[in-house]
C-alpha positions, 0 to 999 in steps of 0.5 A, a space after each residue: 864479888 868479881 867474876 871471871 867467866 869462862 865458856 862450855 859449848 855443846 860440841 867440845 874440841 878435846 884437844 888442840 894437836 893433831 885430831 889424827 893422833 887423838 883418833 888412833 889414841 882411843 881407837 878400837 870403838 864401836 858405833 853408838 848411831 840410831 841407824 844402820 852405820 854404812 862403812 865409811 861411818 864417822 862416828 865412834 862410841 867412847 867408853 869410860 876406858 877410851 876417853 883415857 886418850 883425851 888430854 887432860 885425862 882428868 878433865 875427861 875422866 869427869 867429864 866422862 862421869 858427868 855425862 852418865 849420870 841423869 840430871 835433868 833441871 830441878 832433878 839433879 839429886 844424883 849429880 849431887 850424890 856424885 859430888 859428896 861422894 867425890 868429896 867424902 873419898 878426898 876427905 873434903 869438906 863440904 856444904 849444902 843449902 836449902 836450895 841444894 846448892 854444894 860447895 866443896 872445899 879445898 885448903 890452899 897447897 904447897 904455898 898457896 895456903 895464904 891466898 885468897 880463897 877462890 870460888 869455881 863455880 858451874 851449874 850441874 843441871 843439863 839442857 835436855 833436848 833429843 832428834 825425833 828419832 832417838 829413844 832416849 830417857 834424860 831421868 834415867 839413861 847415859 848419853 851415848 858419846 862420840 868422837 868424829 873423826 875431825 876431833 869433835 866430841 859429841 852425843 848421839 842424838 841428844 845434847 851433850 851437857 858440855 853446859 855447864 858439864 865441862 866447867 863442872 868437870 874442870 872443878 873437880 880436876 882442880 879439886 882433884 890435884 895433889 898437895 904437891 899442885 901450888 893453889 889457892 884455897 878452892 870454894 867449887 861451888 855446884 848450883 842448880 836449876 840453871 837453864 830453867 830459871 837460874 834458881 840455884 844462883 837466885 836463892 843461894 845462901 850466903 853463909 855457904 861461901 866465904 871467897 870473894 873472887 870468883 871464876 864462872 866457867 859458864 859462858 859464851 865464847 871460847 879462848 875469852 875472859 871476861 870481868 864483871 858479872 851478869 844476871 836474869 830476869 823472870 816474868 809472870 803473866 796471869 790472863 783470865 779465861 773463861 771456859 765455854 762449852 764447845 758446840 756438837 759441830 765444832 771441830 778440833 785441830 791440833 796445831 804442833 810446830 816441829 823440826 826447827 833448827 836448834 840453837 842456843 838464846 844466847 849465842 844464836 838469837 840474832 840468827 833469827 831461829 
C-alpha cells in the first residue's frame, strides 16, 4: 500500500492570513488561565460558538469536537462513539475490528465514483500529559482551549491532542462534504493505542479495508508529503530479581525527577531532552 503522510502538531496556526483578523473573528471570550489573569492577558478560551471564526469551519468545527472528548491511549470507547454517531447521522457505512479499529465509508460523488478508493487514515488516541499545577483528569474532562493573540491555538496546561486530532478532524471534513464535492470513494480508517504502542495499526484487520493508496495525516513536518511507509519496534526485557529483607536501620529515599522540558522522540530527540 502507498502512503502519503501529512503531519499535526501540538500547537496549530488556524489560519494563514492576518492573526489580527482571526482574532477580532471570535472575540468576545473568556480566559481559561490557572492563574490569576493580569489585564494585558493573551490568552482567550474558545467556545464550540467562537471556533465558528476559524477557516475552514469544518475543520475546526471537529476539531472542536475531538478535544471535548476524553481519549486517553487504550481508553478511547467514547471517541469511537462519537465516529458511529457521526457515521449513523450520514448514513455511512461502517466497520470495526477485534482491535476497535473503525473505518467509515464513503462512495466516490459527483464524478469521482469510478476512482481509486482512498484510505485517510489518523489514529484517535491522545498524548496526555498536563503542567504540575493544572488540575485536570484526561478520562473524563475537556481540554480548555485557547487562542494567542499571535493566532496560535492551544490548551490550557495540557496537551492539546492536535496529534493525530487534526488529521482526525480533516477526515471527517472530507466525510462530511456534500454529494455536489468530486471524490473518491473514501476508507477514513480511525486506529487506536498509537502513542503507547501503535497496537491499533499492528493488529489491524485486513478484511476492513479494501483501498490500496493510502493518505496518513500523522507525521513530522508541516507543508511536506512524503511517499513511503515507516513502522515501530517494541521490546521486552525480563531481569530476575530477588527480593531481601531490609534491615531495621536501612533508611528509604524516594528518587522523583521532574520539571524537564518537554518534547516530542521524534521531532526533538537530537536536542538532547
Amino acid at each position: 500500500m502507498a502512503s502519503i503522510v501529512l503531519r499535526s502538531a501540538n500547537i496549530l496556526r488556524p489560519v494563514t492570513s492576518s492573526s489580527q483578523r482571526l482574532i477580532r473573528s471570535v472575540k468576545p471570550l473568556t480566559c481559561y488561565s490557572t492563574n490569576r489573569c493580569k489585564p494585558n492577558c493573551k490568552k482567550m478560551a474558545l467556545s464550540k460558538e467562537a471556533m465558528k471564526g476559524l477557516e475552514p469551519q469544518s475543520l475546526w468545527g471537529f476539531f472542536y469536537d475531538i478535544t471535548q472528548i476524553p481519549r486517553p491511549s487504550k481508553f478511547e470507547d467514547k471517541m469511537l462513539d462519537y465516529l458511529k454517531k457521526f457515521a449513523n447521522d450520514r448514513k455511512l457505512e461502517w466497520v470495526q475490528d477485534d482491535e476497535k479499529n473503525l473505518v467509515i465509508k464513503k462512495a466516490g460523488t459527483s464524478g469521482g465514483e469510478k476512482a481509486p478508493t482512498v484510505v485517510i487514515q489518523g489514529h484517535i488516541d491522545m498524548v496526555c500529559e498536563k503542567n504540575q499545577d493544572k488540575v485536570h483528569d484526561f478520562f473524563n474532562d475537556p481540554l480548555s482551549l485557547q487562542l494567542t493573540e499571535d493566532g496560535w491555538l492551544k490548551a490550557d496546561g495540557t496537551t492539546l491532542g492536535s496529534d493525530n486530532g487534526i488529521g482526525v478532524a480533516a477526515a471527517l471534513a472530507f466525510l462530511d462534504l456534500p454529494a455536489t464535492e468530486k471524490l473518491p470513494p473514501l476508507e477514513c480508517l480511525f486506529t487506536v493505542d498509537e502513542e503507547t504502542g501503535l497496537t491499533g495499526a499492528f493488529n489491524i484487520s485486513p478484511s476492513i479495508l479494501e483501498g490500496r493508496v493510502m493518505l496518513n495525516l500523522d507525521t513530522e513536518d508541516w507543508g511536506k508529503i512524503f511517499i513511503g511507509c515507516a513502522g515501530g519496534g517494541e521490546s521486552t526485557v525480563e531481569l530476575p530479581v530477588t527480593l531481601e529483607t531490609a534491615p531495621s536501620d536501612s533508611l528509604l529515599y524516594e528518587l522523583r525527577v521532574e520539571g524537564l522540558s518537554g518534547g516530542d522522540s521524534g521531532v526533538t530527540i537530537h536536542e538532547g531532552r
